[in-house]
N, CA, C and O of each residue as an XYZ file, in Angstrom:
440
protein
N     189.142    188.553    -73.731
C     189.962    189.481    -72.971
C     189.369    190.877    -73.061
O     188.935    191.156    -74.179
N     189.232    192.020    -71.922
C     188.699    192.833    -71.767
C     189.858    193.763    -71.330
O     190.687    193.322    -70.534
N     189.985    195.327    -71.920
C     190.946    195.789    -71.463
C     190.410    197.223    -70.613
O     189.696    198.034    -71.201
N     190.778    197.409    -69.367
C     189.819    198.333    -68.034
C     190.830    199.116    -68.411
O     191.992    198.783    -68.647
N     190.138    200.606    -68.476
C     191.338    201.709    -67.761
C     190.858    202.352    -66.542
O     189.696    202.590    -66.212
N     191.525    202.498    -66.167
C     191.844    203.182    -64.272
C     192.492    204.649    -63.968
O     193.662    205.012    -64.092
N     191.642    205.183    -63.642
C     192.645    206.556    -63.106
C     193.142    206.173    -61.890
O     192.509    205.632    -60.984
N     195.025    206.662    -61.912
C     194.965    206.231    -60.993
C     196.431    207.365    -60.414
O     196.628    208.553    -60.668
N     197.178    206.466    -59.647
C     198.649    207.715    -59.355
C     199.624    207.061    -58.963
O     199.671    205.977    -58.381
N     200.705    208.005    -59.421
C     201.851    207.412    -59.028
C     202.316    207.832    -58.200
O     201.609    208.804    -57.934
N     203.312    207.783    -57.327
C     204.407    208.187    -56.058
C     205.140    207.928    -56.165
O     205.408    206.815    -56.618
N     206.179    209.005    -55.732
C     207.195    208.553    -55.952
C     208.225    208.773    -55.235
O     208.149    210.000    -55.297
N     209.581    208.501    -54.287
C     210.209    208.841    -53.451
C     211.870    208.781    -53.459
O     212.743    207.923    -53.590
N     211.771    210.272    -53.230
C     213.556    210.204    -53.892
C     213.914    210.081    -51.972
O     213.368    210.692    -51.053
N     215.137    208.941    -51.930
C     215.736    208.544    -50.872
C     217.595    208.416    -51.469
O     217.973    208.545    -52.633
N     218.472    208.130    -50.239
C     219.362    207.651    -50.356
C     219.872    206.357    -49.933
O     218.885    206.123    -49.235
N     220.585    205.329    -49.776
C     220.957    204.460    -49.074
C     221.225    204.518    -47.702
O     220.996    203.808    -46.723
N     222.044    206.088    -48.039
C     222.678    205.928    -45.789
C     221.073    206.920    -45.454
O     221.001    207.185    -44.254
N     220.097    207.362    -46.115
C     219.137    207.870    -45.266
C     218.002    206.766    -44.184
O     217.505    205.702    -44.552
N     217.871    207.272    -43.142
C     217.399    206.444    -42.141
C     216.049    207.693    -41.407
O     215.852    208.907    -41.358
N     215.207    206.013    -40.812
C     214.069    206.552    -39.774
C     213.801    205.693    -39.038
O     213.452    204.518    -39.155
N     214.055    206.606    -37.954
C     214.068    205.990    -36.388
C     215.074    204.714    -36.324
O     214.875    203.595    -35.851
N     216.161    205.233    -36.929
C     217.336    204.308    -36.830
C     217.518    203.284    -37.935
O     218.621    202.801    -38.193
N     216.331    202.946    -38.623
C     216.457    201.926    -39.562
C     216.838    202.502    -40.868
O     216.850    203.731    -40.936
N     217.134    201.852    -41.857
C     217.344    202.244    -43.474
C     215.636    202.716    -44.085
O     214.672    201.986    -44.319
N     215.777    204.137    -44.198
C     214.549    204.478    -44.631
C     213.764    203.592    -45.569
O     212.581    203.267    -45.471
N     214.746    203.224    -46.605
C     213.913    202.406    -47.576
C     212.829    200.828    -47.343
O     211.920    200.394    -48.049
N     213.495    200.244    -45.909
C     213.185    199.400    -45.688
C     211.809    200.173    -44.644
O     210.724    199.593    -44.690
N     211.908    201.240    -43.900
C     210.832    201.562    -43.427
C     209.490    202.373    -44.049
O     208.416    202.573    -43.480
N     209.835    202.704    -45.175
C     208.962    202.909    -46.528
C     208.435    202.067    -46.795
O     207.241    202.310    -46.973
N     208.712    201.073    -46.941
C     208.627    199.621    -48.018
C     207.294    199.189    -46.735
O     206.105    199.065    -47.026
N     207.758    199.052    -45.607
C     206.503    198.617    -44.705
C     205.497    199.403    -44.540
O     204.382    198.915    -44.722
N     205.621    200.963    -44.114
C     204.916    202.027    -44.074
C     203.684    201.621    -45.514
O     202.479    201.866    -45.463
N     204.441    200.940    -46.748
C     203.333    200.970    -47.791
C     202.336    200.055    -47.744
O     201.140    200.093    -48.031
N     203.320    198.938    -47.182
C     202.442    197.474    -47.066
C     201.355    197.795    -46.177
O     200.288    197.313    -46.560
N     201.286    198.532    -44.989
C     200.206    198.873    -44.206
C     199.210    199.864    -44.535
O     198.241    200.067    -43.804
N     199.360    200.320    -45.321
C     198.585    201.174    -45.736
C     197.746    200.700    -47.301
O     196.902    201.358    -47.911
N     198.344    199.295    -47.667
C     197.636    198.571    -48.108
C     197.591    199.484    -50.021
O     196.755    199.808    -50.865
N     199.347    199.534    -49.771
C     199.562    199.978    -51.638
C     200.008    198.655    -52.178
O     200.477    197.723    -51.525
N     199.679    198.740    -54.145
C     199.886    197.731    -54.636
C     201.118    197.936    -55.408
O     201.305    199.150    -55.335
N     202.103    197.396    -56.138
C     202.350    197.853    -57.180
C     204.058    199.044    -56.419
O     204.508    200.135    -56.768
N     204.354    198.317    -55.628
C     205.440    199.278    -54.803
C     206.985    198.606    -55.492
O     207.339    197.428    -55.540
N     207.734    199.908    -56.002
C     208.946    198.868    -56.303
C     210.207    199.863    -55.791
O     209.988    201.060    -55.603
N     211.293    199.389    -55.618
C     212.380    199.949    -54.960
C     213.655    199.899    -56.001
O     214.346    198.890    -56.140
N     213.905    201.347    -56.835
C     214.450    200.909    -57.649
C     216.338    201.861    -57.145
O     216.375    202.654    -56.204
N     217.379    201.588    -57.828
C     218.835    201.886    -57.182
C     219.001    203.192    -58.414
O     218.396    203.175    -59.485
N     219.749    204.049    -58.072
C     220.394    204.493    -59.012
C     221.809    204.361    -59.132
O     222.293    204.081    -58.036
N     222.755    204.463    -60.140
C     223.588    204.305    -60.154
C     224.463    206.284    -60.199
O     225.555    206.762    -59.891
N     223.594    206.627    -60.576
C     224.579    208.205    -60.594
C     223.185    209.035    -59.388
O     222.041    208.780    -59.011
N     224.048    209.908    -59.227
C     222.584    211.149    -58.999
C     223.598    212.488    -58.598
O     224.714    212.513    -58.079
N     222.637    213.648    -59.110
C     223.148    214.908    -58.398
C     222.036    215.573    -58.004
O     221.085    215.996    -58.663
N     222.377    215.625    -56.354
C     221.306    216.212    -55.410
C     221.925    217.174    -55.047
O     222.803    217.729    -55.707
N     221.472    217.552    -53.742
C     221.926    218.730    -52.339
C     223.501    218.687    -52.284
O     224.241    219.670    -52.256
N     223.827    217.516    -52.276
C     225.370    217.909    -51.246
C     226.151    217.235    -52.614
O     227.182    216.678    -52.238
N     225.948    217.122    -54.146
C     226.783    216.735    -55.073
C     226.538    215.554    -56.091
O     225.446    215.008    -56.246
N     227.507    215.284    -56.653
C     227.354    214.113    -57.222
C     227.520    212.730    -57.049
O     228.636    212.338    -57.392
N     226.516    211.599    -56.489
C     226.726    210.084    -56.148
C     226.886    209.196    -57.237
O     226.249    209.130    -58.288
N     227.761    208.578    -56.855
C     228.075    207.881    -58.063
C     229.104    206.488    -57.518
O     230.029    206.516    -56.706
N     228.505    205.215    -58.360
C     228.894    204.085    -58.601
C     230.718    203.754    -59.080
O     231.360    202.705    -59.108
N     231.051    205.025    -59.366
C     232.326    204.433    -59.812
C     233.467    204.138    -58.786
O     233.403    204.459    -57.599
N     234.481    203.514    -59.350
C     235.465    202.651    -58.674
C     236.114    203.695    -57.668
O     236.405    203.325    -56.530
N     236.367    205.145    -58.132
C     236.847    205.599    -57.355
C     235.982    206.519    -55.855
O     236.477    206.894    -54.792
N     234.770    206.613    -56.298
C     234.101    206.814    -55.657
C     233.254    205.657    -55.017
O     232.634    204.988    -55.844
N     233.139    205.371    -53.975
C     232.181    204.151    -53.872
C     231.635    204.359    -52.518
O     231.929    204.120    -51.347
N     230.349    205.127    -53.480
C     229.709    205.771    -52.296
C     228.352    205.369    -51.208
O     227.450    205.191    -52.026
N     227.936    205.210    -50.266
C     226.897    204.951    -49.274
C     226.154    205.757    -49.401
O     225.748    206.146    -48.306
N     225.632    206.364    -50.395
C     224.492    207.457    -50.735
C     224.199    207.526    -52.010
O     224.105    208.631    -52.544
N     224.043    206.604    -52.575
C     223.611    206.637    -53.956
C     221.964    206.825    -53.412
O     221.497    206.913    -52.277
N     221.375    206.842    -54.677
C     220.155    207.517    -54.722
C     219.332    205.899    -54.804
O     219.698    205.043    -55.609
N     218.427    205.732    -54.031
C     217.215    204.820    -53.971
C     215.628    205.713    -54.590
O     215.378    206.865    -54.238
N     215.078    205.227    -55.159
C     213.459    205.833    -55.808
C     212.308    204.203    -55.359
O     212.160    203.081    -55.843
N     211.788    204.905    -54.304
C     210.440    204.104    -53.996
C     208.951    204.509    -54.981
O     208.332    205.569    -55.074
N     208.815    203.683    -55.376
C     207.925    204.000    -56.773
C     206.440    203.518    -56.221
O     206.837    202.356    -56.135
N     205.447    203.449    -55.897
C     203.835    203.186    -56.072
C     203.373    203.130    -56.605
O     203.846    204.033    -57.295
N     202.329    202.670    -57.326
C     201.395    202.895    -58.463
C     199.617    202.321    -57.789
O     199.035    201.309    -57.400
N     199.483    203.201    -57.926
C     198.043    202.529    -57.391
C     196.693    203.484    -57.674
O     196.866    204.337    -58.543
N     195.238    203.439    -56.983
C     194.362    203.987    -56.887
C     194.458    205.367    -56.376
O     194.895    205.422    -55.226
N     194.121    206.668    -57.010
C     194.541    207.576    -56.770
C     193.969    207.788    -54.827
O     194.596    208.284    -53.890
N     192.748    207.246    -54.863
C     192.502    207.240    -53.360
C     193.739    206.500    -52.184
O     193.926    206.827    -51.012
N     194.334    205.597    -52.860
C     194.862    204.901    -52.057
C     195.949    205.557    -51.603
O     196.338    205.721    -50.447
N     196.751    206.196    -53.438
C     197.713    206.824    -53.198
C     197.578    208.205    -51.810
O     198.274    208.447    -50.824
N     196.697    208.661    -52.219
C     196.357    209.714    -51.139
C     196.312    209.487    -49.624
O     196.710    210.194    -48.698
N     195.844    208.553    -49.642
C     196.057    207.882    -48.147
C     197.118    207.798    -47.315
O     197.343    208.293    -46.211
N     198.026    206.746    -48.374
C     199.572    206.511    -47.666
C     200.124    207.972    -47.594
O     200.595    208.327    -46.514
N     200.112    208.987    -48.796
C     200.955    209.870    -48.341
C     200.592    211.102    -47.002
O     201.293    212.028    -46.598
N     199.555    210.759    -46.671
C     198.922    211.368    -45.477
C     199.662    210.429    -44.163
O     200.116    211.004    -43.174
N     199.698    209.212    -44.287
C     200.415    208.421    -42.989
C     201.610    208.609    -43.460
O     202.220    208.407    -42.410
N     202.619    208.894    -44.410
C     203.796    208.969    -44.853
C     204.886    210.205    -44.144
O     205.940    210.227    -43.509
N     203.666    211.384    -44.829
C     204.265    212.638    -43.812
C     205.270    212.727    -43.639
O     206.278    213.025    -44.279
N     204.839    212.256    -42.032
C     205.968    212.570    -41.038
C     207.258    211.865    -40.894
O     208.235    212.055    -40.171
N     206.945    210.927    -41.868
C     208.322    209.962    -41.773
C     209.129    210.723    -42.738
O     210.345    210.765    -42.550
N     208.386    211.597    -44.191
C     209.255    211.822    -45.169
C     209.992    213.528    -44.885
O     210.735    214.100    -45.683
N     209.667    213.912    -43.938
C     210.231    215.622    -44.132
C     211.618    215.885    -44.432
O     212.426    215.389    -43.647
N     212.044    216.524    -45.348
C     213.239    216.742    -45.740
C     213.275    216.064    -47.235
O     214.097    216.397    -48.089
N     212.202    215.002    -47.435
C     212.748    214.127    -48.402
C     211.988    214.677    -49.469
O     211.006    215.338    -49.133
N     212.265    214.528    -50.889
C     211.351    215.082    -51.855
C     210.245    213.498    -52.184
O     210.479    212.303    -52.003
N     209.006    214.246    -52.738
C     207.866    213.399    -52.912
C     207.577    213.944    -54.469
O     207.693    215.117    -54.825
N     207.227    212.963    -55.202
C     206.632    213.431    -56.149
C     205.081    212.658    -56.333
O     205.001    211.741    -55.515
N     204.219    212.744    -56.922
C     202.898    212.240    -57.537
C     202.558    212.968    -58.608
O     202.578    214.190    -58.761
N     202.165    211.886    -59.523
C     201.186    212.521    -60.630
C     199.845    211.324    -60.729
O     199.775    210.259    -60.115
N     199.028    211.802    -61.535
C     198.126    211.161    -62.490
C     198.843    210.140    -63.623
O     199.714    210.408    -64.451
N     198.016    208.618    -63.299
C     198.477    207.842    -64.497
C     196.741    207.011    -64.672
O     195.691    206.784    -64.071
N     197.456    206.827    -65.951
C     195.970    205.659    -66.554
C     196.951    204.342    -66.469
O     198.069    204.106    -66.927
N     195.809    203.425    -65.493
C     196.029    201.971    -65.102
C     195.298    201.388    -66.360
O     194.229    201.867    -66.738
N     195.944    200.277    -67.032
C     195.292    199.645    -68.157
C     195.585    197.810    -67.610
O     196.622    197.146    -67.584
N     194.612    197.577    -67.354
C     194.342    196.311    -66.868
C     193.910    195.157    -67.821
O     192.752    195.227    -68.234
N     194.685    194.085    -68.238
C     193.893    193.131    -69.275
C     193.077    192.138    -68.411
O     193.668    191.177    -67.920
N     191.889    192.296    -68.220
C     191.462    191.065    -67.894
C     191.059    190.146    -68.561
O     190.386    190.640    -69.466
N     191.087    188.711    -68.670
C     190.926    187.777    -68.993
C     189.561    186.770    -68.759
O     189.376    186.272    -67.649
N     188.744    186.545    -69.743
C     187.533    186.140    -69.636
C     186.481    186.554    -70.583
O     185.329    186.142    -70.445
């Protein structure tokens, strides 16, 4: 077993549930936007609380809200990453983006 490290990056995308593009649920048009642009490593994770712009979202009984917070996550080749967020753009304005630098640690086997 051989263990590779990788420079590489993360992305990251703060969304909501009721946020939409070009009519669809943003998250689901993210999620494709990545596949075409040929990212690996894409995951779609929920939050259960958040405090943004317009307050606090939140999971509880009395609140049960259509805007909880969604985070589209990437991880990939910092080139790659760079790529998608150049075709991403225009779909994301308004939305916050984050990226940093990560080390990819790969076990390969052999």
């Amino acid at each position: 077993m051989g263990e590779v490290m990788q420079e590489g990056s993360c992305l990251r995308i703060y969304l909501s549930e009721s946020d939409r593009i070009d009519g669809n649920p943003a998250v689901e048009a993210i999620l494709e936007l990545c596949q075409e642009c040929g990212l690996k490593g894409v995951s779609v994770l929920r939050g259960i609380e958040g405090l943004g712009e317009h307050g606090i979202h939140s999971t509880s009984f009395l609140s049960l809200s259509s805007s909880l917070p969604l985070l589209v996550e990437a991880i990939d080749t910092k080139e790659r990453i760079d790529a998608a967020v150049e075709q991403l753009k225009p779909h994301l304005i308004g939305k916050l983006v984050a990226i940093w630098p990560v080390s990819l640690l790969r076990d390969h086997q052999g």
